[in-house]
C-alpha positions as CSV (number, residue, x, y, z in Angstrom):
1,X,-99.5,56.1,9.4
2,X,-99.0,58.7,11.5
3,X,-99.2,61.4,8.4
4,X,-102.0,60.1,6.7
5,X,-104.2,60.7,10.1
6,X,-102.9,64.3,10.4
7,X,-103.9,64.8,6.6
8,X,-107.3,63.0,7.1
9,X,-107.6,65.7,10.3
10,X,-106.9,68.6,8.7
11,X,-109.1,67.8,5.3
12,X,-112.0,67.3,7.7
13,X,-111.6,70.3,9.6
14,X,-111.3,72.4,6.3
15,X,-114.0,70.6,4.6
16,X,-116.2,70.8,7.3
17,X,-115.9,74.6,7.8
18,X,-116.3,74.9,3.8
19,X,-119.8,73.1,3.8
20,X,-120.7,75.6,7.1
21,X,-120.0,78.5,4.5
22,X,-121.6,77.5,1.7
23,X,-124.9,76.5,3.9
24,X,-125.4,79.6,5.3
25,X,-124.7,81.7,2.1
26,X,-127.1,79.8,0.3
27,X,-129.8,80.1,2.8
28,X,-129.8,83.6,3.1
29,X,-130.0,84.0,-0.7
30,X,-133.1,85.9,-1.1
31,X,-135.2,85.6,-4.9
32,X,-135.6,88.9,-7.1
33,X,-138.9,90.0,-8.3
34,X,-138.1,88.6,-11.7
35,X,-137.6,85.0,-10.6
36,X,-134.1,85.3,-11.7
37,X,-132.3,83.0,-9.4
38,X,-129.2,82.8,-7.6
39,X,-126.5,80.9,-9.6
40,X,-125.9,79.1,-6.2
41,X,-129.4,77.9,-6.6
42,X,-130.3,77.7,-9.9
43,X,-129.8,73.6,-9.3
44,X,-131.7,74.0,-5.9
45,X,-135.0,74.8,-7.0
46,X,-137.9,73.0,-8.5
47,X,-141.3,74.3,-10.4
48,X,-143.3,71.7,-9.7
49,X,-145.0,73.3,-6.7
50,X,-143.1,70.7,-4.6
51,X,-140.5,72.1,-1.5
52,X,-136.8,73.4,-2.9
53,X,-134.2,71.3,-2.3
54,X,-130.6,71.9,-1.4
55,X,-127.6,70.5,-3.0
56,X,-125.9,68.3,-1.1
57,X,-122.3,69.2,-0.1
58,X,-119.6,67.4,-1.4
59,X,-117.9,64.5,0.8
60,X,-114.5,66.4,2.3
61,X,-113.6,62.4,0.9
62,X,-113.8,63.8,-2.3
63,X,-110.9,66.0,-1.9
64,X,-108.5,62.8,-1.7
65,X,-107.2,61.2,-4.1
66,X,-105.3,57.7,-4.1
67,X,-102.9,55.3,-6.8
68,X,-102.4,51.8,-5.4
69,X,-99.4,50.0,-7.1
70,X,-98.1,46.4,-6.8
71,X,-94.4,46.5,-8.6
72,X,-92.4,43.8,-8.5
73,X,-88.3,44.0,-9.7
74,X,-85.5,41.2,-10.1
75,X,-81.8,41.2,-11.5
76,X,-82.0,38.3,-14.0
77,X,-78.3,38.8,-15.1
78,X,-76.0,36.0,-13.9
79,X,-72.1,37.7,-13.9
80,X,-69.6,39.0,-12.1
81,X,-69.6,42.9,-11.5
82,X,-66.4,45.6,-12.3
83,X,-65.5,45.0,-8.7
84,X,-65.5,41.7,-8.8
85,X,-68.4,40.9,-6.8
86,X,-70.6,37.8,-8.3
87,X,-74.4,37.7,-8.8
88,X,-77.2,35.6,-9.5
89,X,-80.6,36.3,-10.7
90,X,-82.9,37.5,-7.7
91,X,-86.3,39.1,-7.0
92,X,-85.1,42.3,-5.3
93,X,-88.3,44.9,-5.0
94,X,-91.8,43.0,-4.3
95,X,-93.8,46.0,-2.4
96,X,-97.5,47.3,-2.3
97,X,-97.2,51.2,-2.7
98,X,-100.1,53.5,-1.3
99,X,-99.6,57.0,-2.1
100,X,-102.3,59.2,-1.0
101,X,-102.3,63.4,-1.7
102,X,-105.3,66.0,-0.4
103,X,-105.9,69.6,-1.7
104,X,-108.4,71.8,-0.2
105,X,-109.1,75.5,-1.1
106,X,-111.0,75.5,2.2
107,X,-111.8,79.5,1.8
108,X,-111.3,81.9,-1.6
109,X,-107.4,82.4,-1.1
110,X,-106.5,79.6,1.5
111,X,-105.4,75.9,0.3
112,X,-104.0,73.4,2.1
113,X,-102.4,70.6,-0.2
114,X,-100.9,67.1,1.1
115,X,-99.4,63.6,0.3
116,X,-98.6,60.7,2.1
117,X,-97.4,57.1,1.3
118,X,-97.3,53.8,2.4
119,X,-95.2,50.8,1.8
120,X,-95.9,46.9,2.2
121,X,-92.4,45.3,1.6
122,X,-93.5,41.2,1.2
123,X,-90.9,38.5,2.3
124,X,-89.1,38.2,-1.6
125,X,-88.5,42.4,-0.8
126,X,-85.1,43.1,0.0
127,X,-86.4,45.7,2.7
128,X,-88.8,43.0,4.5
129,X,-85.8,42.3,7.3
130,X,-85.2,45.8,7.7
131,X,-88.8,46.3,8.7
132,X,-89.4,43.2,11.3
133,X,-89.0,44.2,15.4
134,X,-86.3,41.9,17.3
135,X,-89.3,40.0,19.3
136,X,-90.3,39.1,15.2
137,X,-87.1,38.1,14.6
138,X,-86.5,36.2,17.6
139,X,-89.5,34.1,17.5
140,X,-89.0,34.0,13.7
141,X,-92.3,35.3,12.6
142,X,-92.9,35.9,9.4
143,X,-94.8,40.0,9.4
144,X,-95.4,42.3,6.5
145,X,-92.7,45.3,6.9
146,X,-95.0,48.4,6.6
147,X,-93.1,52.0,6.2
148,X,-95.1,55.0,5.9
149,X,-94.0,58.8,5.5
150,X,-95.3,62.0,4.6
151,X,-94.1,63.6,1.5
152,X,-95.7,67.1,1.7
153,X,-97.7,69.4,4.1
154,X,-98.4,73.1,3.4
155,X,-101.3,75.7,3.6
156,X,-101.2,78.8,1.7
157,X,-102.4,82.0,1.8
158,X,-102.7,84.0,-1.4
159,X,-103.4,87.9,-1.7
160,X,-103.4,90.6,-4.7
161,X,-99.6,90.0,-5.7
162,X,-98.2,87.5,-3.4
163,X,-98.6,84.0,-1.9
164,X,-97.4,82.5,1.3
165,X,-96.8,78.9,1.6
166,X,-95.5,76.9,5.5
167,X,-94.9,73.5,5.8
168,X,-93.3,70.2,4.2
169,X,-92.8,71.3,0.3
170,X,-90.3,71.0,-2.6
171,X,-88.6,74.0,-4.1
172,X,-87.2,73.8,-7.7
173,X,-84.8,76.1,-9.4
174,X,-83.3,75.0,-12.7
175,X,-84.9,74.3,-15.8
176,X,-83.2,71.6,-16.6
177,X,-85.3,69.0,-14.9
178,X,-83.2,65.8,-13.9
179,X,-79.7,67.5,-14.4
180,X,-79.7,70.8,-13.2
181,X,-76.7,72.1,-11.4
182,X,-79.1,74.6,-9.3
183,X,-81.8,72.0,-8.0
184,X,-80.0,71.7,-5.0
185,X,-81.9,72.1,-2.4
186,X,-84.7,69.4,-2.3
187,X,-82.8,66.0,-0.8
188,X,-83.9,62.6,-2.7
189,X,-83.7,59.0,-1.4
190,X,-83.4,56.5,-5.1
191,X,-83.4,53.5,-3.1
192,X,-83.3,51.2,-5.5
193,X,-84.7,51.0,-9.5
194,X,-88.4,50.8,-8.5
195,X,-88.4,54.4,-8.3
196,X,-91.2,55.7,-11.3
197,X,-92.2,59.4,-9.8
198,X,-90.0,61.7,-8.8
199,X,-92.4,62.1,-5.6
200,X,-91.4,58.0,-4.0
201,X,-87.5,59.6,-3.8
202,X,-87.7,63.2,-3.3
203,X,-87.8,64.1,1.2
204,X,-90.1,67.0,1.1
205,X,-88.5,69.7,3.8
206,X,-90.5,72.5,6.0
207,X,-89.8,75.8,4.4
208,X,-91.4,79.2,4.7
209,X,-92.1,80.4,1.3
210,X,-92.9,83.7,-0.2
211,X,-93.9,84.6,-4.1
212,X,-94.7,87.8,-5.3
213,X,-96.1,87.9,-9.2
214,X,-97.0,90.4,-11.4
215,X,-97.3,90.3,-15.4
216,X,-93.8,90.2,-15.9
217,X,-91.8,89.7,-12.6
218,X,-91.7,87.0,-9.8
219,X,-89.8,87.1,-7.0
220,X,-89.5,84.3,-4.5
221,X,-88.0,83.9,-0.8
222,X,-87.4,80.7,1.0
223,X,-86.4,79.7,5.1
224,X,-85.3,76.6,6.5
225,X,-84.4,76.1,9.6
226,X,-83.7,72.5,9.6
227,X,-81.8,71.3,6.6
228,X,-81.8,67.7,6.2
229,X,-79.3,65.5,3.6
230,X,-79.7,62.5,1.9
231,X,-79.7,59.2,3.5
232,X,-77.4,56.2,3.1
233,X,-78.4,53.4,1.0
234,X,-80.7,50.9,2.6
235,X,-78.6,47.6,4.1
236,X,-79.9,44.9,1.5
237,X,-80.2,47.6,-1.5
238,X,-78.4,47.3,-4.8
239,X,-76.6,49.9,-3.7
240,X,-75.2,48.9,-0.4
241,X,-71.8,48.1,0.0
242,X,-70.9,46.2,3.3
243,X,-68.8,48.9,5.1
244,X,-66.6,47.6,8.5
245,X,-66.7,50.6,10.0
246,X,-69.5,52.9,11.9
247,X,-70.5,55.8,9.7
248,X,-71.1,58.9,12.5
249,X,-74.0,61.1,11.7
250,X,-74.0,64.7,11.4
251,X,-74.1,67.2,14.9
252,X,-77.2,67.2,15.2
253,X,-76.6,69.8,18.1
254,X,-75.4,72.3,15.5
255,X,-77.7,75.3,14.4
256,X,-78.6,74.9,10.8
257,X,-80.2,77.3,8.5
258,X,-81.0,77.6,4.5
259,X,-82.2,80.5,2.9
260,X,-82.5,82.0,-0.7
261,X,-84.3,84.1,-2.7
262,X,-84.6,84.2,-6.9
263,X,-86.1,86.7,-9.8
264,X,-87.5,86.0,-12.4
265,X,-88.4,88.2,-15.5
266,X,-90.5,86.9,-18.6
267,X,-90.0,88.2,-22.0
268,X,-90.7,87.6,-25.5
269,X,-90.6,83.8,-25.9
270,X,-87.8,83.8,-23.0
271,X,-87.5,83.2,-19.4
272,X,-84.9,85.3,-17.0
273,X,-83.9,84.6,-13.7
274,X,-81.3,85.6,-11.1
275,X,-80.7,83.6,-7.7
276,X,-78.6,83.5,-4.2
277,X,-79.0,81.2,-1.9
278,X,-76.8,80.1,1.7
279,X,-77.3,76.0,1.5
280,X,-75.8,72.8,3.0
281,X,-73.7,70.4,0.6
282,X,-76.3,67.2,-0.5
283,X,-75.1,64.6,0.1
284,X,-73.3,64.3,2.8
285,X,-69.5,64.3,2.8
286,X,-67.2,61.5,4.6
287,X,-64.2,61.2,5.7
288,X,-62.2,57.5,6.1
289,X,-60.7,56.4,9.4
290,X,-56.9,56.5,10.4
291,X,-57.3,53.2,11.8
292,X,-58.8,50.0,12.3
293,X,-60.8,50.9,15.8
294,X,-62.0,54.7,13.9
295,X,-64.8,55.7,12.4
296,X,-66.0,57.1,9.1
297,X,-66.6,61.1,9.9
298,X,-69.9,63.0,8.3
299,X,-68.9,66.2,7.4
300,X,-71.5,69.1,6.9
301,X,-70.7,71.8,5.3
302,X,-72.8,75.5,4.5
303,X,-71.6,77.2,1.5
304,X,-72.4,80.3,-0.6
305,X,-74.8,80.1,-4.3
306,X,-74.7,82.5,-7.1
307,X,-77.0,80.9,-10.1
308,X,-78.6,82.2,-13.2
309,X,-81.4,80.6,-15.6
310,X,-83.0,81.1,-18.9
311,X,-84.6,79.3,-21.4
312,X,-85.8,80.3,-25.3
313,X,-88.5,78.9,-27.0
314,X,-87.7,78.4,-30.9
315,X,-91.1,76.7,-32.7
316,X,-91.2,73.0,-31.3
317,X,-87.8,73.5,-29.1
318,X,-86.8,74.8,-25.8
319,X,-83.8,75.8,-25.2
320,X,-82.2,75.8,-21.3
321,X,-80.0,76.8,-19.7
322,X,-78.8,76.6,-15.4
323,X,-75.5,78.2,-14.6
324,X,-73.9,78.1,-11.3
325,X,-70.9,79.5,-9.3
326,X,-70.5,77.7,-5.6
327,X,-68.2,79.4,-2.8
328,X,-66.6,76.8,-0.3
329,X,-67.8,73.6,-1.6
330,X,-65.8,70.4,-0.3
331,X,-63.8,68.2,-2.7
332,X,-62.9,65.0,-2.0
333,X,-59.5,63.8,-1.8
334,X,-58.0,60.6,-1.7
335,X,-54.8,59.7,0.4
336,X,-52.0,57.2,-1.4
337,X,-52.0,53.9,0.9
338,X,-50.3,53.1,4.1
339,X,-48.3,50.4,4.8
340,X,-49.8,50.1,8.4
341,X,-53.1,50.4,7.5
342,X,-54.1,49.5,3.8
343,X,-56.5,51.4,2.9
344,X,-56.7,54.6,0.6
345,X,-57.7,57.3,3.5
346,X,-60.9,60.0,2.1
347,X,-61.1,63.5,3.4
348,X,-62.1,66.7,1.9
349,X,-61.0,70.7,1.1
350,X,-62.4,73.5,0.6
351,X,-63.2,75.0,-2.9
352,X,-65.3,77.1,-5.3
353,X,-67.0,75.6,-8.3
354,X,-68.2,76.8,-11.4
355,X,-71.2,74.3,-13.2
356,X,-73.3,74.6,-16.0
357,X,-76.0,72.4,-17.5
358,X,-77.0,73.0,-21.1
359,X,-80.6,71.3,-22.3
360,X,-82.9,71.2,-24.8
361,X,-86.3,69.8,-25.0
362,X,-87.7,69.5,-28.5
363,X,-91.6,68.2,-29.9
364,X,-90.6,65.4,-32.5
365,X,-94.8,65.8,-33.2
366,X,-97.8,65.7,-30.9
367,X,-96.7,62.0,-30.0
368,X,-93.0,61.9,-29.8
369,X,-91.1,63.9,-27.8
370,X,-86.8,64.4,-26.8
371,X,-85.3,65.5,-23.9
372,X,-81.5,65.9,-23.6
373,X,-78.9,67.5,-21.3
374,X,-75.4,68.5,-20.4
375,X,-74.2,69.1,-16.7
376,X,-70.4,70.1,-16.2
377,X,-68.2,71.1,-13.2
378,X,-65.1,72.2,-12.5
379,X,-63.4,73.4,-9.2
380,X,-61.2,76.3,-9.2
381,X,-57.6,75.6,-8.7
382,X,-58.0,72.1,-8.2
383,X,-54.8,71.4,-7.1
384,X,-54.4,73.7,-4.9
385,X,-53.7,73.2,-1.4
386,X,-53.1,69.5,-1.6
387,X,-50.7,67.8,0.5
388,X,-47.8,65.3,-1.0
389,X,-49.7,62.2,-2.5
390,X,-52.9,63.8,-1.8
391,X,-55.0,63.9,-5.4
392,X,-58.7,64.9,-5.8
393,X,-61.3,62.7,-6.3
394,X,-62.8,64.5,-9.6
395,X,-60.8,65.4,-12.9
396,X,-60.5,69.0,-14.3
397,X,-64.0,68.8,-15.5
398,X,-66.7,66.4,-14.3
399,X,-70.3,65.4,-14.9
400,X,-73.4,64.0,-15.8
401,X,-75.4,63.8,-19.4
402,X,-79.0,63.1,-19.8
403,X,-81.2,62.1,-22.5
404,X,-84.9,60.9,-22.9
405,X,-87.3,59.8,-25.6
406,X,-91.1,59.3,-25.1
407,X,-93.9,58.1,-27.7
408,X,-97.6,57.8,-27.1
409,X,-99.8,55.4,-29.2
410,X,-102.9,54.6,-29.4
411,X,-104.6,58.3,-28.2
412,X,-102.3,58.1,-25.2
413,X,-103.2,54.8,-23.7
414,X,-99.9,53.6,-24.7
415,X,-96.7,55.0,-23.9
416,X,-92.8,54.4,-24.8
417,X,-90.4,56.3,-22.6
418,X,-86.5,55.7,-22.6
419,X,-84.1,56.9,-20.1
420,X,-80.5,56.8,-20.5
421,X,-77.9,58.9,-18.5
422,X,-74.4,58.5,-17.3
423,X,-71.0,60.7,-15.8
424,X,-68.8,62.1,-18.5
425,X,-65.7,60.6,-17.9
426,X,-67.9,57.6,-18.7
427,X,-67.2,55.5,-15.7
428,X,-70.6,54.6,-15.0
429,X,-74.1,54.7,-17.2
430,X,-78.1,53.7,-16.9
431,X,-80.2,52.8,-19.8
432,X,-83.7,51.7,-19.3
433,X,-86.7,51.3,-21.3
434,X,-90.3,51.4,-20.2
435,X,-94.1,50.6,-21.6
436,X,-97.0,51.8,-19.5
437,X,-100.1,50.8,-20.9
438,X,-103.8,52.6,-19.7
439,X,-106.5,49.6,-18.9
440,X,-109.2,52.5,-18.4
441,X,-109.8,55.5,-16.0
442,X,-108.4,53.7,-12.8
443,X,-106.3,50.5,-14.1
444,X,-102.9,50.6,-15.5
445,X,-100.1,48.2,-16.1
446,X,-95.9,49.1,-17.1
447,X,-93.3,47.1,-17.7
448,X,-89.4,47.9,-17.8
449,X,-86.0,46.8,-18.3
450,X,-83.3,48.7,-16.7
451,X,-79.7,48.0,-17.6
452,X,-76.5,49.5,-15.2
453,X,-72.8,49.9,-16.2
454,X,-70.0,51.0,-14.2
455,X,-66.1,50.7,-14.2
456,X,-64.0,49.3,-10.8
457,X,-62.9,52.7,-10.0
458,X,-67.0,53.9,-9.9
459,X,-69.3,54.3,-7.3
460,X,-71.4,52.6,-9.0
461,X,-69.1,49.4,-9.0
462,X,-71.3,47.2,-7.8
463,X,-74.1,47.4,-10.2
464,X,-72.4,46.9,-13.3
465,X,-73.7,44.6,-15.9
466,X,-77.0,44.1,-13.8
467,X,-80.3,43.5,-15.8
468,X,-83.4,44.6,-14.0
469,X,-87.3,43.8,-15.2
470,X,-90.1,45.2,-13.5
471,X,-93.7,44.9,-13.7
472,X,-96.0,47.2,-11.7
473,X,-100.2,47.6,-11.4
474,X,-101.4,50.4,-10.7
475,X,-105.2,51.3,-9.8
476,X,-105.9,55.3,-9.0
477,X,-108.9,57.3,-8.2
């Protein structure tokens, strides 16, 4: 709650000053001979011989807007996953989602732009333990489990050529949206499959940003001076595995810093750009314990980024294309088994990667619409450096495909969307289909089914062969 009352502070402070401005210019407005008037009173002013009167300001309320959603999502899939763990249908996500965003250009080349959400996780919600205080717990009380957090708070200052952006924002780099191998700076929490906007998962960070535009150029610098990673998986998640060991968290003592800058040149039909960046590894990387009594080690880990864009528009389709080259990334490793201690031991070494991700995003008609990509890595003398029985974690090449379909009906009240994505060496995939239907200006209503496939070996072991439905309400103004 706390970021909601700072944005409700700041929009009145901006709004307020606005309305001070826009008073006093008005009333010093003087009338020509002619009786031409003032365009900021031309709505002010009667001829009926009765007394002008003034506009009245807008409501700083009216710079907020809100969505209000009520989703609800179960596994209905009775089986036994690739791991061998057993499930039974269950309601998983039952939550009341507020999300609330402001914008403000409080003077000509000033703005000041913010969301916040809230969440109310009811008692079916796998999150509603998380959320309850050990007095609740201990005097078994059954309380709503509220979480709240702010997404994003910046103000910017524009002039002739360039703009200047501070605070909690998101910075995107690759065209291909979903599967770029250059969006790598933004950190994302999917807790689970209710996620709809990319908004509820990404963690907005506080960056200094500069742009500088012209017709054909734009050229763009980013700070931050307090990288932060991607969190764990929620206990109680679909995607929490039950680990018997204490997972350390990174130095928090250490000095951390991010910082990049990218070009950009537009031509005929084309896109053109050119980027460096110093940036931390996202996720995190661990390392496994030597023994029973250790712990499971977070390793951080800075590294260099060379990356180049461009896309080409051909008619209806857009082509894209991200390419990247990463000095000193960590790859995983894997240990063979000891006899004293069972358990294949993790760790990590240092490599360069090169990655590419080729798209396309093509206009079936005005209604129907495809989106498809191709992400691939590969590090750089893999085998290198390894130790006897030591393998790495990832083959020669390794990666992710997407591809989505979308379909409007009924003048856009109605809309068909299918996502499907999955790894290349096709030990896990994601299928899902949604319909999202538009009651009238505020009211609408989607329904989905989500279906998740993995091998033993994945990470994703423990969601194979689960079937998800959801059904989520939505009212916005």
């Amino acid at each position: 709650m706390v970021s909601i009352v700072v944005i409700l502070l700041l929009a009145l402070f901006c709004a307020t000053s606005n309305a001070d401005q826009i008073q006093k210019k008005t009333s010093a407005t003087p009338l020509s001979n002619d009786l031409t008037l003032d365009d900021g009173l031309s709505n002010s002013l009667s001829f009926d011989g009765q007394e002008p009167v003034m506009e009245k300001t807008a409501s700083f309320l009216d710079k907020f807007t809100f969505k209000l959603s009520q989703q609800i999502y179960a596994q209905i899939n009775p089986h036994t996953t690739a791991s061998g763990v057993e499930k039974q249908p269950t309601i998983e996500d039952n939550r009341l989602n507020v999300l609330l965003k402001y914008q403000n250009s409080f003077l000509p080349t000033w703005n000041v732009q913010g969301s916040a959400q809230t969440k109310i996780y009811w008692p079916t919600d796998y999150d509603y333990e998380q959320g309850r205080s050990s007095q609740a717990i201990e005097l078994e009380q059954r309380v709503e489990s509220i979480e709240s957090r702010l997404n994003e708070l910046f103000i910017s200052k524009s002039f002739t050529n360039h703009t200047l952006k501070l605070g909690r924002q998101t910075l995107v780099w690759g065209e291909a949206e979903g599967n770029s191998v250059l969006d790598n700076i933004n950190t994302l929490e999917y807790r689970d499959f209710s996620i709809i906007e990319m908004e509820d998962a990404r963690l907005n960070q506080w960056f200094i940003a500069w742009d500088y535009f012209n017709e054909d150029l734009r050229a763009s610098t980013f700070v931050n001076l307090n990288p932060q990673f991607n969190p764990l998986p929620r206990i109680g998640s679909p995607a929490y595995v039950p680990i018997p060991f204490n997972i350390t968290d990174p130095d928090k003592d250490k000095y951390k810093l991010e910082v990049g800058s990218r070009l950009q040149w537009s031509v005929a039909h084309s896109d053109i750009a050119l980027m460096a960046a110093y940036l931390y590894e996202n996720p995190l990387h661990y390392a496994t314990p030597t023994s029973m009594t250790g712990d499971i080690i977070a390793k951080e880990n800075g590294y260099w980024l060379l990356g180049a864009s461009a896309n080409r528009a051909m008619g209806k389709l857009l082509l894209k294309l991200d390419l990247a080259y990463s000095q000193g990334l960590l790859a995983d490793t894997l240990t063979a088994p000891q006899t004293a201690f069972p358990f294949q031991g993790s760790s990590s070494i240092r490599k360069n990667q090169i990655a590419a991700t080729f798209g396309f995003d093509y206009a079936l008609s005005n209604e129907q619409s495809i989106t498809a990509s191709v992400q691939a890595r590969a590090f750089l003398d893999r085998t290198a450096g390894l130790e006897g029985g030591e393998s790495t974690v990832s083959g020669d090449i390794f990666g992710t495909w997407l591809i989505r379909y979308s379909h409007s009906f009924n003048n856009g009240n109605l809309l068909f969307t299918s996502d499907n994505r999955g790894s290349l060496n096709a030990d896990q995939a994601l299928t899902s289909a949604m319909l999202s239907y538009t009651l009238s200006d505020h009211w609408s209503i989607m329904g989905s089914v989500i279906g998740t496939f993995a091998t033993k070996d994945s990470s994703a072991a423990l969601l194979d062969n689960d079937v998800r439905v959801g059904l989520t309400i939505s009212y916005s103004h």
